[in-house]
Backbone as CSV, one residue per row, in Angstrom:
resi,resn,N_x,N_y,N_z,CA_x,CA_y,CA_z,C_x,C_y,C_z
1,UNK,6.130,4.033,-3.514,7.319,3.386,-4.027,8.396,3.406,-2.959
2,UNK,8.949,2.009,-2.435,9.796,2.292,-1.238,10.987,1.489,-1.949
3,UNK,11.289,0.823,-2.960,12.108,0.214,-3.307,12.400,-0.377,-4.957
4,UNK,13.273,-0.579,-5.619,13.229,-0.314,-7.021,12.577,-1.433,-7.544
5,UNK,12.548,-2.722,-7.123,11.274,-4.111,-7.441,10.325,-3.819,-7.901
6,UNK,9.816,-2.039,-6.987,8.376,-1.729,-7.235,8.336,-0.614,-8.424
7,UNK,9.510,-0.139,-8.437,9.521,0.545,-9.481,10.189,0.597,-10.695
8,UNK,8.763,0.033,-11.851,9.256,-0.760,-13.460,10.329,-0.091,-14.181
9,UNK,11.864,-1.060,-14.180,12.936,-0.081,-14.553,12.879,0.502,-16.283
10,UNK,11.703,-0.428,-16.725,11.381,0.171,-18.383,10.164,1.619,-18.245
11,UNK,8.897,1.727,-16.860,8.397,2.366,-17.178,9.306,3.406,-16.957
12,UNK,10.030,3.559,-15.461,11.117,4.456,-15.191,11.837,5.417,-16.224
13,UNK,12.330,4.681,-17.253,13.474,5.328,-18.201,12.321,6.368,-19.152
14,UNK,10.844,6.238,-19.198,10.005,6.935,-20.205,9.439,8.119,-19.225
15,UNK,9.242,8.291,-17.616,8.728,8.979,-17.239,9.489,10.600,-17.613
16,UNK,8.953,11.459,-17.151,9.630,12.698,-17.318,10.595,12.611,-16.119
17,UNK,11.194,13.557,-16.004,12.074,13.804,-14.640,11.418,14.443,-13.764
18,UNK,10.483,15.484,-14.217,9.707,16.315,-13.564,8.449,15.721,-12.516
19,UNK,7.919,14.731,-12.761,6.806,14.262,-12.534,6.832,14.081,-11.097
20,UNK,5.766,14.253,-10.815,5.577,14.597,-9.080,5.369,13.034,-8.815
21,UNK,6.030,12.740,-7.726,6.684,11.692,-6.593,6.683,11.316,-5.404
22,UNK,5.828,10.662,-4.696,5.419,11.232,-2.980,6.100,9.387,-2.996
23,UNK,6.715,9.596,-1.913,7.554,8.249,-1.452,8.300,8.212,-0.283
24,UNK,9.168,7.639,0.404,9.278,7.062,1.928,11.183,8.309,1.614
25,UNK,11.442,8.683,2.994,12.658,9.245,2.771,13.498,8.717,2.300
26,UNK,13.900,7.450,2.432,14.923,6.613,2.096,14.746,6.627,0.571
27,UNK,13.785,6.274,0.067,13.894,6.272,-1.506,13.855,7.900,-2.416
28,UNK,13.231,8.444,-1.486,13.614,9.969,-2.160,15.203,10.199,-2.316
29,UNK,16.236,9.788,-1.512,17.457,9.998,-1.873,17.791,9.212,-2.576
30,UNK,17.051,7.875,-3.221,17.639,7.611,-4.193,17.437,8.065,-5.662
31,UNK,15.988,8.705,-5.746,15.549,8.880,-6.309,16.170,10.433,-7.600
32,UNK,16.636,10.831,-6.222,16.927,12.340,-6.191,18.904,12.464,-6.578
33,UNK,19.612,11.491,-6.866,20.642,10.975,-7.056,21.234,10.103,-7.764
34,UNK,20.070,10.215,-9.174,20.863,9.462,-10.200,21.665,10.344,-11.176
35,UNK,22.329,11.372,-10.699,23.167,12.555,-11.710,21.937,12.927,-12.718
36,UNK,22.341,12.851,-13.699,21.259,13.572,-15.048,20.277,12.989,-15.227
37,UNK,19.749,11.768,-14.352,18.582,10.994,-14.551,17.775,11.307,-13.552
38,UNK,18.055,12.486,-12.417,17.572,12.381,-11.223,16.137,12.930,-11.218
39,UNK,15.010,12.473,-10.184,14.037,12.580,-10.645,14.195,14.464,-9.836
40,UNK,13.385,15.441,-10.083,13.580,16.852,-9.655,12.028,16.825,-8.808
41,UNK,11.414,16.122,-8.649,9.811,16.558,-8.154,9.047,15.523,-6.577
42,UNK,9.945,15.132,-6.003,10.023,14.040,-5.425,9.802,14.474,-3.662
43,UNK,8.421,14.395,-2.816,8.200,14.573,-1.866,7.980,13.180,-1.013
44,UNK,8.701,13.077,0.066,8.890,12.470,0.905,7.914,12.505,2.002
45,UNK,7.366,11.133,2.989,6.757,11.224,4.184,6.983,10.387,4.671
46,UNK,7.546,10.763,6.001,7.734,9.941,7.077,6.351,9.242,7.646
47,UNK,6.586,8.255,8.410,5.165,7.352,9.055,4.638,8.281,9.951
48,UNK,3.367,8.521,9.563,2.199,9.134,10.480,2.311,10.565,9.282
49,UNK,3.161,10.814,8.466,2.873,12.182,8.027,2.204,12.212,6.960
50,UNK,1.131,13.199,6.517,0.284,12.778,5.370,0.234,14.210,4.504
51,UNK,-0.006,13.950,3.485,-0.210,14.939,2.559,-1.275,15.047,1.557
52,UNK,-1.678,16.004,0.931,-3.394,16.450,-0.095,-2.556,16.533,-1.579
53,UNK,-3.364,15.670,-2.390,-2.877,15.453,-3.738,-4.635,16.171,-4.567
54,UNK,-4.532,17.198,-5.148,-5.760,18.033,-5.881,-5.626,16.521,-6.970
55,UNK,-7.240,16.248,-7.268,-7.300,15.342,-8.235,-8.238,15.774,-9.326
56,UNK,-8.483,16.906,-9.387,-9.352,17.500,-10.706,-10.775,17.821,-10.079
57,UNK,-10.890,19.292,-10.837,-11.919,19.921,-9.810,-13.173,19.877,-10.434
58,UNK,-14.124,20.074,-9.951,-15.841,20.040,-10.606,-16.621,20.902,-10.433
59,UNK,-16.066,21.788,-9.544,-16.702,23.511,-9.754,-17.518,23.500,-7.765
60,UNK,-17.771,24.279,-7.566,-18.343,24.343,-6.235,-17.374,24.613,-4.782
61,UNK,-17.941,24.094,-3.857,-17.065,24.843,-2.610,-15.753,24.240,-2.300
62,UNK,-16.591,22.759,-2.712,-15.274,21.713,-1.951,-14.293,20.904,-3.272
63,UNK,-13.113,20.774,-3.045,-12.478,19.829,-4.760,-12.333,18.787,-4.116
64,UNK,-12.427,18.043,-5.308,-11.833,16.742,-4.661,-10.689,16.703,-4.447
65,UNK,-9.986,15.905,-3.910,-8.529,15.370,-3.344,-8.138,14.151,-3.064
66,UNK,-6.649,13.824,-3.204,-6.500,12.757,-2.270,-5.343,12.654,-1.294
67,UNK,-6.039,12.052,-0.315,-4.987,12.547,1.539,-4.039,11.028,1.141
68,UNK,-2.864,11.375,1.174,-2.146,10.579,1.198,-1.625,10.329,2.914
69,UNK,-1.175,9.164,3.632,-1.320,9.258,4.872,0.253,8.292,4.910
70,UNK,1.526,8.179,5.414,2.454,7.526,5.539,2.037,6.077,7.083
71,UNK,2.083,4.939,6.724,1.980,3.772,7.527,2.934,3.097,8.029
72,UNK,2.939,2.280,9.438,3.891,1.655,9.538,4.650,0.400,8.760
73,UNK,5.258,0.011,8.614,6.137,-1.296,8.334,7.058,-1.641,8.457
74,UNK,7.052,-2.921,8.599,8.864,-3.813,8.931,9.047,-4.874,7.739
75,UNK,10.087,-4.313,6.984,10.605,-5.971,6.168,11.288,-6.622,6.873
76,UNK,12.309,-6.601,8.170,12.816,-7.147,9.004,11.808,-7.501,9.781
77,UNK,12.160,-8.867,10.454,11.644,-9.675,11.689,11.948,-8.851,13.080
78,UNK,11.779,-8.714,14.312,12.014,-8.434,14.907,13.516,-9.290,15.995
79,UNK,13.561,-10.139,15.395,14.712,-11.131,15.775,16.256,-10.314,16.052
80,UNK,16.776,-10.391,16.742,18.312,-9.740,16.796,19.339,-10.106,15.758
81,UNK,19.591,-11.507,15.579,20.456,-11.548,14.818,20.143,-11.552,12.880
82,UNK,18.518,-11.272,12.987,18.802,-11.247,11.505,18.128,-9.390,11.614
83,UNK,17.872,-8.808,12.209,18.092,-7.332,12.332,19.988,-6.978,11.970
84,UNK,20.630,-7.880,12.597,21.974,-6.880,12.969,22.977,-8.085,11.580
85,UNK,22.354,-9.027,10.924,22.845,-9.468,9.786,22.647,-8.742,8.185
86,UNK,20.798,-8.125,8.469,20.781,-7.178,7.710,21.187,-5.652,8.107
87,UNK,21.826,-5.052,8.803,22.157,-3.736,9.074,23.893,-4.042,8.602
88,UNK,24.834,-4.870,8.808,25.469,-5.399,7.916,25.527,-5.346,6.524
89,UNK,24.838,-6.227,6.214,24.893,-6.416,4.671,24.266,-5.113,3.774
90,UNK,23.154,-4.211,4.487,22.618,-3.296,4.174,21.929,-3.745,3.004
91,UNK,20.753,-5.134,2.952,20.817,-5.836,2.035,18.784,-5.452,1.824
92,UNK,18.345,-5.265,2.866,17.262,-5.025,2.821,16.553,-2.913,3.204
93,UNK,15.893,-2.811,1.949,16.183,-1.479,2.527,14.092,-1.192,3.430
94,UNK,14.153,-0.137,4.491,13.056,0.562,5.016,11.785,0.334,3.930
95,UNK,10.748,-0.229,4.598,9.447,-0.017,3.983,8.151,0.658,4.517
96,UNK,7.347,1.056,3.601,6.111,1.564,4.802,4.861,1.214,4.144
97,UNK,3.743,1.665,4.479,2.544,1.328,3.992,1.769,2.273,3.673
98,UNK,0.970,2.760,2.578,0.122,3.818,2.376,-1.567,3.988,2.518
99,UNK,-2.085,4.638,3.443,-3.457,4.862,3.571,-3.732,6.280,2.342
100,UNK,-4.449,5.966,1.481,-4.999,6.571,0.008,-6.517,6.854,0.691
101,UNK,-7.195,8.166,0.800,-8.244,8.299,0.849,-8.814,9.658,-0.213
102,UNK,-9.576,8.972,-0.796,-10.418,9.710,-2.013,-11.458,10.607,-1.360
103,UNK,-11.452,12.096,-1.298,-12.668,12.753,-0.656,-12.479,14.372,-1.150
104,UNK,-13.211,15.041,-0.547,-12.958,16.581,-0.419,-12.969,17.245,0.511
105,UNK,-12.421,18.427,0.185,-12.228,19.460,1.033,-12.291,20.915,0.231
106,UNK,-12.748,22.097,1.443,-12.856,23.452,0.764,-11.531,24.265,0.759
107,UNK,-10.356,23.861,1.792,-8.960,24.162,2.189,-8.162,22.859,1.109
108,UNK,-7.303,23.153,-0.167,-6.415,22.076,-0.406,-4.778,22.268,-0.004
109,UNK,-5.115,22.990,1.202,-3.853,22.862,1.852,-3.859,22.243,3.291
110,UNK,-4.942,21.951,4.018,-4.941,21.302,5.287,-5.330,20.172,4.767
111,UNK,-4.445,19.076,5.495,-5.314,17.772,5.872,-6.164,17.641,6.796
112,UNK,-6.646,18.086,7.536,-7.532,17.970,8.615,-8.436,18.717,8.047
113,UNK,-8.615,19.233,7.049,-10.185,20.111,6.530,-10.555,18.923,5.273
114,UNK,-10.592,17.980,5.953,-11.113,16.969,4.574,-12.108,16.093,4.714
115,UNK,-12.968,15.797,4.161,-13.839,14.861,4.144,-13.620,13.492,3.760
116,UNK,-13.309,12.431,3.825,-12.949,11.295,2.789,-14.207,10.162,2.492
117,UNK,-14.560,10.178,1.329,-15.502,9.045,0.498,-15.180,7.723,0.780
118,UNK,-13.750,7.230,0.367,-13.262,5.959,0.021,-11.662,5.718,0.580
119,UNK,-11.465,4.780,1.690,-10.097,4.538,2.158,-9.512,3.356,1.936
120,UNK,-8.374,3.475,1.021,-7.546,2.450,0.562,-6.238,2.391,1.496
121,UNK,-5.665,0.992,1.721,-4.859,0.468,2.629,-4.089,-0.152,1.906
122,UNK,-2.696,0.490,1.206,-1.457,-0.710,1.117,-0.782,-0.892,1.601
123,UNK,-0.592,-2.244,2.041,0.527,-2.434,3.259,2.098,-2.541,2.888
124,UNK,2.557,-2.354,1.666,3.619,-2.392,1.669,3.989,-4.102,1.997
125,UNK,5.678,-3.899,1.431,6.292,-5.113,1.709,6.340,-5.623,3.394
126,UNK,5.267,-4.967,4.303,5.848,-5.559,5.338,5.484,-6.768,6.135
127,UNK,5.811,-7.441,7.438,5.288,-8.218,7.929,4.515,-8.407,8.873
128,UNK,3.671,-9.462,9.370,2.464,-8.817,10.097,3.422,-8.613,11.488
129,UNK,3.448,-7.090,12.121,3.812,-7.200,13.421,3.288,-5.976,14.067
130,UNK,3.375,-6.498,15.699,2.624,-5.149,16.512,2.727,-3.795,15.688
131,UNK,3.572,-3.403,15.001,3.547,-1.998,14.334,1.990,-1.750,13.810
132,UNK,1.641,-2.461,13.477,0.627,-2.352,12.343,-1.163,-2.391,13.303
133,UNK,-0.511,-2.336,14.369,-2.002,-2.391,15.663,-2.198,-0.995,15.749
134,UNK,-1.189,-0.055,15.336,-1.634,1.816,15.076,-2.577,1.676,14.307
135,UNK,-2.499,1.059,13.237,-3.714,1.284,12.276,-4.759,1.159,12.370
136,UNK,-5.064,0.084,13.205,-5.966,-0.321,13.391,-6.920,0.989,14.713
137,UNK,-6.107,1.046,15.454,-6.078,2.218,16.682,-6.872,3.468,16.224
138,UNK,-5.900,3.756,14.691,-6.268,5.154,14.367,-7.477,5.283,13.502
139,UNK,-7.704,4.002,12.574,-8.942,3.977,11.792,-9.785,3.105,12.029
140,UNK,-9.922,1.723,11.865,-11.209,1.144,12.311,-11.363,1.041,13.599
141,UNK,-10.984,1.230,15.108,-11.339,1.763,16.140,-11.982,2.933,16.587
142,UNK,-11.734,3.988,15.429,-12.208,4.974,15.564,-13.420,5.365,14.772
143,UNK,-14.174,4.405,14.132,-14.849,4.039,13.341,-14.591,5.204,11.926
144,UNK,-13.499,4.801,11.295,-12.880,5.334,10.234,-12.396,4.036,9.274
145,UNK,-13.374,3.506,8.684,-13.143,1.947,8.350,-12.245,1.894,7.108
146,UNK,-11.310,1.098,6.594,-10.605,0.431,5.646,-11.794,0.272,4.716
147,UNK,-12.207,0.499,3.610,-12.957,0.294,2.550,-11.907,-1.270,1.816
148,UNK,-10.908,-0.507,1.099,-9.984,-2.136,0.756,-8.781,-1.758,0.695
149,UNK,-8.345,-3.124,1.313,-6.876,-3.305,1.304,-6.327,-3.756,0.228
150,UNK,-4.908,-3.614,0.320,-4.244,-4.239,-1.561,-3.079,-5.239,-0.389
151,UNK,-3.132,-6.067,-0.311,-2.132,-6.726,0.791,-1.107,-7.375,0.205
152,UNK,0.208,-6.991,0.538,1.243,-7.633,-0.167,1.534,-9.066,0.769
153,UNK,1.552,-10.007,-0.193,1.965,-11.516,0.217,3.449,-12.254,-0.184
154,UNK,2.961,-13.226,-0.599,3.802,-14.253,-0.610,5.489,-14.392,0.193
155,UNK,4.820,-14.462,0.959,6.099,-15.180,2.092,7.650,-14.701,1.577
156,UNK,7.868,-13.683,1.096,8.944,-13.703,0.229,10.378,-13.763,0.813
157,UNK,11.283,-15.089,1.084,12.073,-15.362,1.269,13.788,-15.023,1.066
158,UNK,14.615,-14.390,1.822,15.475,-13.803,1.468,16.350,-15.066,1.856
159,UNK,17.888,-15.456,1.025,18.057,-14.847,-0.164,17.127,-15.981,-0.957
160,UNK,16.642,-17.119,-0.584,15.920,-17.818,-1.620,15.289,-18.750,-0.747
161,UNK,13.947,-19.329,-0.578,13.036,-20.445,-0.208,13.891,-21.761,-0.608
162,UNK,14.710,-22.154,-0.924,15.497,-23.157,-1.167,16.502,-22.719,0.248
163,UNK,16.993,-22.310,0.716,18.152,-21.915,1.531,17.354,-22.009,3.061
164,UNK,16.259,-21.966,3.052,15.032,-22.524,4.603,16.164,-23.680,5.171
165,UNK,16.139,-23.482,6.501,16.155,-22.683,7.593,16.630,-21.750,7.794
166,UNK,18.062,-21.237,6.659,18.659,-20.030,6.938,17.910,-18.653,5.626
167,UNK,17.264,-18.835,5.195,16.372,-17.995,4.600,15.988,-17.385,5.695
168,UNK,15.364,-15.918,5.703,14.643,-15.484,6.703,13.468,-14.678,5.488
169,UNK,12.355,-14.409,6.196,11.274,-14.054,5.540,10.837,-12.297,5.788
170,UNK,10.667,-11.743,4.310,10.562,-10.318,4.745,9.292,-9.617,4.245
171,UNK,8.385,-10.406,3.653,6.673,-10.200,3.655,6.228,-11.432,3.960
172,UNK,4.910,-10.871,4.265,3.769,-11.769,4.710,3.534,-13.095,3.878
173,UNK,3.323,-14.299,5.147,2.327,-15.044,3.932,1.031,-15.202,4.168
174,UNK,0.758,-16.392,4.121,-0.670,-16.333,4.053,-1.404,-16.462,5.149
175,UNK,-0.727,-16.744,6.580,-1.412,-16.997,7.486,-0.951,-15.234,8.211
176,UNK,-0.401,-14.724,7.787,-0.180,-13.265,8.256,-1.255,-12.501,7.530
177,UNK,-1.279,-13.170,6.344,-2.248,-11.767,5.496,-3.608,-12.485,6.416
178,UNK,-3.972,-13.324,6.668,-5.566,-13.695,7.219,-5.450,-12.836,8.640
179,UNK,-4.487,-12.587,9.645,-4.157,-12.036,10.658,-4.656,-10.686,10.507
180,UNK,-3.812,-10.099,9.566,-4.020,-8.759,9.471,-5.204,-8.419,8.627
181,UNK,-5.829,-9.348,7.824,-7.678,-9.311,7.488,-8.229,-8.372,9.013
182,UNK,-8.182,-9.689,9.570,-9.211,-9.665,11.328,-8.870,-8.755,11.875
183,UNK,-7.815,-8.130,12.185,-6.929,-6.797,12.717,-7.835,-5.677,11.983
184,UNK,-7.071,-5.417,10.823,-7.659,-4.583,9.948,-9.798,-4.069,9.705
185,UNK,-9.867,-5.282,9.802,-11.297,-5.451,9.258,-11.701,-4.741,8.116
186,UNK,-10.899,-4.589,6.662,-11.052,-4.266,5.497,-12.409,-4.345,5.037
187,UNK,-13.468,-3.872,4.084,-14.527,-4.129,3.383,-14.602,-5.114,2.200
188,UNK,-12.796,-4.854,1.609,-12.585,-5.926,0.708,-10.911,-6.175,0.987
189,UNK,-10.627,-7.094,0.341,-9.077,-7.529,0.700,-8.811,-7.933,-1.008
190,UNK,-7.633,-7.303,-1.324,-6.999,-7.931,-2.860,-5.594,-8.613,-2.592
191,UNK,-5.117,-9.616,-2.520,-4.181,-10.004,-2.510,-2.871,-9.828,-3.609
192,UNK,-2.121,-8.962,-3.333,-1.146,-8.321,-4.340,0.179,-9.228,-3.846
193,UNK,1.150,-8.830,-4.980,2.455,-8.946,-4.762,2.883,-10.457,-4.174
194,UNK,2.434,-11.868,-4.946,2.869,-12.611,-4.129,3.081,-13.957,-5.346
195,UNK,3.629,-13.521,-6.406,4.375,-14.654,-7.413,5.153,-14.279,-8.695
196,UNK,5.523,-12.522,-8.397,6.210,-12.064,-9.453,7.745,-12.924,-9.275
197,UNK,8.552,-13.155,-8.194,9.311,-13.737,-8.466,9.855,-15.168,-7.875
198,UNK,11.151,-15.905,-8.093,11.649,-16.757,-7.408,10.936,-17.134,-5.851
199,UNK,11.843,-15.869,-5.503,11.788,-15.846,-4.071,10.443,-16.050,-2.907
200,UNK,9.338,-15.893,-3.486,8.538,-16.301,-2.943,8.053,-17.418,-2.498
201,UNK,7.487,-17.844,-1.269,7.843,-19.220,-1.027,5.981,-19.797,-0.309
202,UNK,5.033,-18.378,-0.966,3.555,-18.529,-0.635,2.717,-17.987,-1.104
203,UNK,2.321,-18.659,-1.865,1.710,-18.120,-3.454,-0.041,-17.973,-2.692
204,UNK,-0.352,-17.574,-3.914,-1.984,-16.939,-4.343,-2.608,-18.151,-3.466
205,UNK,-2.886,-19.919,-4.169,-3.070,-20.990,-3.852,-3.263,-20.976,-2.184
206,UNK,-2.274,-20.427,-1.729,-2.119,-21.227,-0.251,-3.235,-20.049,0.646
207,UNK,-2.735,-18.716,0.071,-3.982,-17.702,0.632,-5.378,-18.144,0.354
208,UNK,-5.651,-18.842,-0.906,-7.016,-19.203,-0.677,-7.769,-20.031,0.131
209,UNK,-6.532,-20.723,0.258,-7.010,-22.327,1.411,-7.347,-21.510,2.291
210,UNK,-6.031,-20.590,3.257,-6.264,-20.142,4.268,-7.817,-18.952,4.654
211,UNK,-8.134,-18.460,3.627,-9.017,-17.840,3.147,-10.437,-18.204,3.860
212,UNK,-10.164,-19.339,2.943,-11.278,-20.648,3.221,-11.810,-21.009,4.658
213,UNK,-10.443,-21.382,4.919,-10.729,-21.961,6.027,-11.399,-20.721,7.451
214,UNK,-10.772,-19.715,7.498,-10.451,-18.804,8.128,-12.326,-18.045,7.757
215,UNK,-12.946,-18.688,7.195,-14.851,-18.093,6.587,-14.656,-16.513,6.056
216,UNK,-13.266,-16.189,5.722,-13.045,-14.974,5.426,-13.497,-14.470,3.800
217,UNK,-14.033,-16.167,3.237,-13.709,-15.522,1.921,-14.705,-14.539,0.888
218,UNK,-16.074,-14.150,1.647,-16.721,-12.962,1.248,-16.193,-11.891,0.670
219,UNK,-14.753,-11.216,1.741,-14.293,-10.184,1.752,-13.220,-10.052,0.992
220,UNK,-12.650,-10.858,0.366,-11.731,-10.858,-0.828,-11.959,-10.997,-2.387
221,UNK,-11.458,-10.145,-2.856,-11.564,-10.450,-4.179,-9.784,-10.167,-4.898
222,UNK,-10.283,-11.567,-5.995,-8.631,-12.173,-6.482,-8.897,-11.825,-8.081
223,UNK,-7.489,-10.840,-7.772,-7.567,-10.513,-10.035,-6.527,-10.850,-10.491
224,UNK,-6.928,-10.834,-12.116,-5.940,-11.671,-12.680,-4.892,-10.298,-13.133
225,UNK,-3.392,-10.925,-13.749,-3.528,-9.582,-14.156,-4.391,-9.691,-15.464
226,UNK,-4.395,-8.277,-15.617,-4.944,-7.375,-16.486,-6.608,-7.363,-16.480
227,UNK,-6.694,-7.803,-15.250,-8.121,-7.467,-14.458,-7.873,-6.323,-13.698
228,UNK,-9.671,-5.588,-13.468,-9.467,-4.306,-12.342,-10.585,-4.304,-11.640
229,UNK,-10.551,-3.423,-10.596,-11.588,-3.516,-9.797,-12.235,-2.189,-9.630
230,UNK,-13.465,-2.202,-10.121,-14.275,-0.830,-9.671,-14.898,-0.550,-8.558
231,UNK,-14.976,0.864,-7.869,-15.204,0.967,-6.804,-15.918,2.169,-6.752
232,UNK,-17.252,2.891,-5.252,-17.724,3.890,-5.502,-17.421,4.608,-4.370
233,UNK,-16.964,5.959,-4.656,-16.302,7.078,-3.418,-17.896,7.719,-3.027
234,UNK,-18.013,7.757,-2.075,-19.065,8.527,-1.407,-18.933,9.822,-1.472
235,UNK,-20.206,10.508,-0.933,-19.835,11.849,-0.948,-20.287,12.798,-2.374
236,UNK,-19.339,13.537,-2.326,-19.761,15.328,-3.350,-18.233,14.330,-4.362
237,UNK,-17.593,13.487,-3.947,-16.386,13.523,-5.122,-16.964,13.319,-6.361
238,UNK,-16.851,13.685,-7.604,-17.361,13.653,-8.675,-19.243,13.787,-8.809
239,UNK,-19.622,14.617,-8.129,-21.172,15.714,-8.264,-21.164,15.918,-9.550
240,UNK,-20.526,15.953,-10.332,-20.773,17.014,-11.730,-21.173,15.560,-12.750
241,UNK,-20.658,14.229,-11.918,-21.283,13.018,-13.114,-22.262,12.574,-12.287
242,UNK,-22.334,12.131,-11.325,-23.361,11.476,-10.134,-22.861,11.668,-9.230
243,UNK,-23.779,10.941,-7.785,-23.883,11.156,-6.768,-22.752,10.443,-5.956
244,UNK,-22.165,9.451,-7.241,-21.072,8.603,-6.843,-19.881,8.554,-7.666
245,UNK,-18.863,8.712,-7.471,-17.984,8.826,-8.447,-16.891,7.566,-8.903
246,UNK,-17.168,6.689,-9.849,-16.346,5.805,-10.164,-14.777,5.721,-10.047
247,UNK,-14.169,4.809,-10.088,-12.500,4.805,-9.799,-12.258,3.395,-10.381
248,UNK,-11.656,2.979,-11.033,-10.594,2.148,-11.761,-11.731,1.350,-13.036
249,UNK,-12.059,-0.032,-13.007,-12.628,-0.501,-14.356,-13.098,-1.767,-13.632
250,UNK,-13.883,-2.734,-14.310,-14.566,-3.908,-13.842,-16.094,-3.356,-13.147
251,UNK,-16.271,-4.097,-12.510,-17.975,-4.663,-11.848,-17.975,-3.747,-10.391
252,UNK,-18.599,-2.902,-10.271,-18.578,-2.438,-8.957,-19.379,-3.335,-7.542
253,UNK,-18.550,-3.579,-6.698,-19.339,-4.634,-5.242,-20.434,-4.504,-5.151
């Protein structure tokens, strides 16, 4: 959670206060500063810093876990004057991206004593730029592959896709998300975040063309809502049901 868009202001008001919170520094202080509403449980990570979330144990040497890993991102362009128009207005706030890997370990206090099954990639609101060639550096170069990405799209236009040429753009569209496919080299690609509102100016539609065209479209799969996607973690994670341990709902690849 790097910004309040992402976080539902109806589920918000039902959570506890207590409830544990891993999110980008910038939003931990907001988080942590609503007077009597403030959330009390709220851990922060900077990019590159990662942390072990215990996810329910099954008896034996190793538990499962999950390594939470902090990623790069930019909602700003790299451009000067709309960097120093938004540092101004203070209109756009810091984003990052999260690497989620499902695995075990016999230490649930080191990250580096871990094994991981299954690696999930969200990129956050950002846009495709050199930042995002670490990732690639640190995991599928190193043959540490992206299992699937959740890729945030639609071109989303500040302050509105009507206001183009002076709109400037602070996520991906569709010819960025096919970019960072090939970069990345994901196992699967879900295209998220790209027609909840107005402002978007590059919907679902235009990713598929590009999709298309681009012979990429094996590696994607498109849900509706209130569709899900099942998936299988390798490894000892969940031994006590099978050899493979299920995660979310639908048809497994």
């Amino acid at each position: 959670m790097a910004n309040s868009d992402h976080f539902d202001q109806k589920v918000e008001t039902s959570l506890r206060r207590d409830i544990p919170i891993i999110t980008t520094p910038h939003a931990r202080v907001q988080l942590t500063n609503k007077g009597s509403e403030s959330f009390t449980n709220v851990s922060a990570l900077a990019p590159s810093e990662t942390g072990l979330v215990e996810i329910g144990g099954t008896g034996g040497p190793k538990r499962p876990l999950l390594r939470i890993t902090s990623m790069p991102g930019k909602h700003v362009s790299s451009n000067a004057v709309v960097g120093l128009l938004n540092k101004m207005a203070n209109a756009i706030p810091p984003t990052t991206g999260w690497i989620l890997e499902l695995g075990t370990s016999a230490d649930t206090h080191d990250p580096t004593e871990f094994t991981p099954g299954y690696r999930i990639y969200i990129t956050g609101d950002t846009l495709m730029t050199e930042d995002l060639n670490a990732i690639r550096e640190h995991y599928t170069a190193r043959n540490k592959p992206i299992d699937l990405m959740l890729a945030h799209l639609g071109g989303t236009m500040i302050p509105s896709p009507t206001l183009s040429p002076l709109a400037f753009m602070v996520t991906m569209d569709a010819g960025q998300g096919i970019r960072l496919m090939r970069l990345i080299e994901p196992g699967v690609t879900i295209p998220i975040h790209y027609d909840d509102y107005e402002v978007f100016a590059s919907g679902l539609g235009e990713f598929k063309v590009e999709v298309e065209k681009s012979g990429l479209e094996g590696g994607v799969v498109v849900l509706e809502r209130r569709e899900s996607y099942r998936f299988r973690v390798r490894g000892e994670v969940g031994r006590a049901r099978s050899e493979e341990a299920y995660f979310g709902g639908g048809s497994s690849p």
